[in-house]
C-alpha positions as CSV (number, residue, x, y, z in Angstrom):
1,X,86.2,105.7,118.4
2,X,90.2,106.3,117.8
3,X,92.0,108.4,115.4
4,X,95.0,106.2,113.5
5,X,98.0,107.8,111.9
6,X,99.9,105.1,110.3
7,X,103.2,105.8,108.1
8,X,104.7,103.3,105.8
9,X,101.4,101.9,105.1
10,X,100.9,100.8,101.6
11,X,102.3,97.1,102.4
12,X,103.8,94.6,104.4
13,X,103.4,95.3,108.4
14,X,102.1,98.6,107.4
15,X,99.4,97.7,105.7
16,X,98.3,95.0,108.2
17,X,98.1,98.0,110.7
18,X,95.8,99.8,108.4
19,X,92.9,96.3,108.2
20,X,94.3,94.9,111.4
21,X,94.0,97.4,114.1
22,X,91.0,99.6,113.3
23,X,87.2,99.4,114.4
24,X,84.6,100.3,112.9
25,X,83.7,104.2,113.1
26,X,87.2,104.7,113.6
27,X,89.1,107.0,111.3
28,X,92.6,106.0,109.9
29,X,94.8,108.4,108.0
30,X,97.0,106.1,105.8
31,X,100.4,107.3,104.4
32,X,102.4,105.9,102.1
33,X,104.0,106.7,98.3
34,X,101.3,104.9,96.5
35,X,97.4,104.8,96.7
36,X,97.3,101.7,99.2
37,X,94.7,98.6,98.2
38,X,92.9,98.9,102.0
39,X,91.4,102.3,101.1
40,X,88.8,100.0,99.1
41,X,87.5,98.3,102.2
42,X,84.1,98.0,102.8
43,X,84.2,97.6,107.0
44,X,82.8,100.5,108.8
45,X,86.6,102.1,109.4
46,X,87.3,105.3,107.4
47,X,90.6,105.7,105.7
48,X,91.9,108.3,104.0
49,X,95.1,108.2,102.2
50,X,98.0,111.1,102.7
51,X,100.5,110.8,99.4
52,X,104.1,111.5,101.0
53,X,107.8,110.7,100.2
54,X,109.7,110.5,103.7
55,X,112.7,110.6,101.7
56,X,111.8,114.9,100.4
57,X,112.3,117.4,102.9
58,X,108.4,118.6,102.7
59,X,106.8,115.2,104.0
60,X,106.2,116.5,107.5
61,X,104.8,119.7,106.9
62,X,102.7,118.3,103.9
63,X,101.2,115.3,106.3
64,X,100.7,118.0,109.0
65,X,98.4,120.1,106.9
66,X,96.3,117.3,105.4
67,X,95.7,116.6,108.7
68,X,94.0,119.8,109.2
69,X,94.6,119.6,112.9
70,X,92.9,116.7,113.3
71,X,93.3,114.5,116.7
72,X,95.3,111.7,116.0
73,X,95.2,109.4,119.9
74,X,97.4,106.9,117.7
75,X,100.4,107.5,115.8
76,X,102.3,105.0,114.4
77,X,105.4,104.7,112.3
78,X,106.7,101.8,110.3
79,X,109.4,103.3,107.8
80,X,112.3,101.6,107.3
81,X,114.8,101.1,104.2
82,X,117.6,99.2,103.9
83,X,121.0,98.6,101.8
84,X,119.7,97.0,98.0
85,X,121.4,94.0,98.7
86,X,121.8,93.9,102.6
87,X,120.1,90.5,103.5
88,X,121.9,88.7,100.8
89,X,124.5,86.5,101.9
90,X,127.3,88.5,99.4
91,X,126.3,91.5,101.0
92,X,129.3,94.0,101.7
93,X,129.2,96.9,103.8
94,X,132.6,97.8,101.5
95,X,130.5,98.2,98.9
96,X,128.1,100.8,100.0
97,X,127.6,103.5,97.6
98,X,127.8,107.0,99.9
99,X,124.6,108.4,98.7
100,X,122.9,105.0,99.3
101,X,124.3,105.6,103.0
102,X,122.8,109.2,103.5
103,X,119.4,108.2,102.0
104,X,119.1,105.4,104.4
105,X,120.0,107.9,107.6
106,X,117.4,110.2,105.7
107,X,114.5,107.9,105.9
108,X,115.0,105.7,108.9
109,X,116.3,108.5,110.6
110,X,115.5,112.1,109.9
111,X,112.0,111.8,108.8
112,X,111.3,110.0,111.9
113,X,112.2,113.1,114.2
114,X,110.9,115.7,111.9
115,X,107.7,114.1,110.9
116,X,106.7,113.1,114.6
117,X,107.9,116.8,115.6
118,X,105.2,117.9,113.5
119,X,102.8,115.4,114.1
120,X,103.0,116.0,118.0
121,X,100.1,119.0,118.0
122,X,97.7,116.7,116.6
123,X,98.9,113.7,119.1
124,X,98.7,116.1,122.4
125,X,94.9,116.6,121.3
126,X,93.9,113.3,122.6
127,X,92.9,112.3,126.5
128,X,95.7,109.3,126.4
129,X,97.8,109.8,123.3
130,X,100.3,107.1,122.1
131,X,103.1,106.9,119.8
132,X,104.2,103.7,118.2
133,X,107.9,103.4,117.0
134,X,108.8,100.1,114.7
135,X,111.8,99.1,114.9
136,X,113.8,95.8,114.4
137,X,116.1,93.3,116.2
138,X,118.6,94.3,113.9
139,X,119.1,97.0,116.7
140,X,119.7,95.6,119.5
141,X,122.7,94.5,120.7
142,X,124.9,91.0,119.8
143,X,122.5,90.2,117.0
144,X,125.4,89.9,114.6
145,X,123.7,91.8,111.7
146,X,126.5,93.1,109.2
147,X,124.7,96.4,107.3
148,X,126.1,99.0,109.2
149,X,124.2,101.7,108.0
150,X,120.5,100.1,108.3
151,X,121.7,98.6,112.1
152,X,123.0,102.1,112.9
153,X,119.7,103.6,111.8
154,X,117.7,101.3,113.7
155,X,119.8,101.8,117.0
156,X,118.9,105.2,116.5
157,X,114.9,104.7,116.5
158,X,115.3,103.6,119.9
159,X,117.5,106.8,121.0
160,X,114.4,108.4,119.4
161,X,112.3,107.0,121.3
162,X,113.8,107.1,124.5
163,X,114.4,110.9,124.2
164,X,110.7,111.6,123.0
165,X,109.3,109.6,125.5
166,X,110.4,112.1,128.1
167,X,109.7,115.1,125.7
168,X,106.0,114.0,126.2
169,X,106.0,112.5,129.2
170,X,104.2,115.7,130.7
171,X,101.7,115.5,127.8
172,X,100.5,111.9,129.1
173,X,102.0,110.6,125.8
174,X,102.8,107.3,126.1
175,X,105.5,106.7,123.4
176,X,107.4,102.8,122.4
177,X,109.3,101.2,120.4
178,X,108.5,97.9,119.1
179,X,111.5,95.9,117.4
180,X,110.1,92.6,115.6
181,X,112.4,89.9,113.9
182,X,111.5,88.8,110.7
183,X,108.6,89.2,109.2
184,X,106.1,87.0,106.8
185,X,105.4,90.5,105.0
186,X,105.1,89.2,102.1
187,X,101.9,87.3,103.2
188,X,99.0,89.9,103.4
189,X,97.3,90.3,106.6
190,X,94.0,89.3,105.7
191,X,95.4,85.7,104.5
192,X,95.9,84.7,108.2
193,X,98.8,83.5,110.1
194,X,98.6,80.4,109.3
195,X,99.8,80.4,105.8
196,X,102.7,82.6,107.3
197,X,103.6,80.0,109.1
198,X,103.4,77.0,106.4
199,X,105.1,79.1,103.6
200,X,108.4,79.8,106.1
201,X,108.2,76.8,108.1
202,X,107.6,78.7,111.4
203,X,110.7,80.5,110.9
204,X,109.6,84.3,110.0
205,X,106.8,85.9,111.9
206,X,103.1,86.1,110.9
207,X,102.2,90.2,110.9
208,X,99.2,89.2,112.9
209,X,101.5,88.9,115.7
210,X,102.7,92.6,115.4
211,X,99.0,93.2,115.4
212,X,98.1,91.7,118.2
213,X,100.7,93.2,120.3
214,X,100.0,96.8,118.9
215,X,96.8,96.5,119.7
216,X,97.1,95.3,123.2
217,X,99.8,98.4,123.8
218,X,96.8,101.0,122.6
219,X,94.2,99.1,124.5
220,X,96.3,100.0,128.1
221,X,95.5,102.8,130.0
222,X,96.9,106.0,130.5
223,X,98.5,105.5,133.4
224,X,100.2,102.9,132.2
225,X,103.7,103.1,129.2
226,X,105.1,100.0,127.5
227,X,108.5,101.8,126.8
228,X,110.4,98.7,124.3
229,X,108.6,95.0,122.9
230,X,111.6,92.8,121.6
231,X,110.0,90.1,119.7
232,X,112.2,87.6,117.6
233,X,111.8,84.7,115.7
234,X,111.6,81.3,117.8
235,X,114.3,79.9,115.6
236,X,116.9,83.3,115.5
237,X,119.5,82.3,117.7
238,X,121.3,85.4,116.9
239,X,118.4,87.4,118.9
């Protein structure tokens, strides 16, 4: 049986984690904003839901202590915002409201160090611990993305990574960063991948496929570290 930590969990990728990767008798601790639909499922997995803001200064210390220091052998965290009107095609980074800037660098960024800082007692408890980073193509190089802020904050999650992975390495953490293209979220997991695939026309990715690489990184071994997963879209040219 495995412990699960998953943030940004209430929808989308997220949310597939929470029905997706669990077995039964294992526990999940689900965070999110609001009360997420998958606590209702009937399957042998035990979720419990942690109400949090990663955009307050308190999150982390408020997830730590409903943890109760709890094991957690999986922690994995899919938060990421972007600028309102980034992935329209009249989208200009001129245009960017300051504040809308720092809030952005404030999620994606900042909560990511201090939540997994705080999170990392409960993560050195297990035999083979691993850490789960989601990123995005959007940072990697030459993928001509124009929001500067969420690009910037997304190159960041894999300096992040990189840095934590040897902050743990002695720990026997294994910690990655997984950078998808885009995603059918708006199809829920339980759907299937098919109708992913029919609604976009093959062109976005089916969440089942994030799964299904998560879970093969979690089933490896402790000897072994997956350190970065690029995985585009078959028809982005750009990635």
């Amino acid at each position: 049986m495995k412990n699960y930590l998953i943030v940004g969990a209430s929808k989308g990728l997220g949310d597939a984690f929470v029905k997706g990767l669990p077995e039964q008798g294992d526990h999940v601790w689900v965070v999110s904003r609001s009360r997420p639909d998958s606590l209702d499922l009937q399957d042998g997995v035990n979720r419990t839901w942690i109400g949090a803001d990663l955009a307050l200064p308190g999150a982390a210390s408020s997830i730590a202590e409903c943890l109760q220091g709890e094991k957690i052998d999986v922690l994995i965290y899919n938060v990421g915002i972007w600028e309102k009107e980034g992935f329209e095609d009249h989208y200009n980074f001129d245009h960017d409201v300051p504040s809308e800037i720092a809030g952005i660098i404030n999620v994606n960024i900042t909560s990511t160090i201090t939540c997994i800082q705080a999170l990392l007692p409960n993560v050195r408890k297990s035999d083979a611990g691993k850490i789960i980073l989601i990123g995005s193509t959007a940072g990697l190089d030459h993928t001509n993305n124009a929001q500067v802020s969420f690009v910037t904050s997304k190159f960041g999650l894999r300096g992040i990574t990189n840095a934590l992975r040897e902050h743990v390495r002695k720990d026997g953490i294994a910690v990655t960063c997984v950078n998808p293209g885009e995603l059918a979220a708006e199809i829920p997991y339980e759907e299937g991948p098919d109708k992913a695939l029919a609604e976009y026309g093959g062109t976005r990715i089916p969440v089942q496929d994030i799964v299904s690489i998560v879970k093969c990184i979690i089933s490896l071994s402790k000897a072994a570290c997956v350190k970065e997963i690029h995985i585009p879209a078959m028809t982005d040219l750009n990635a």
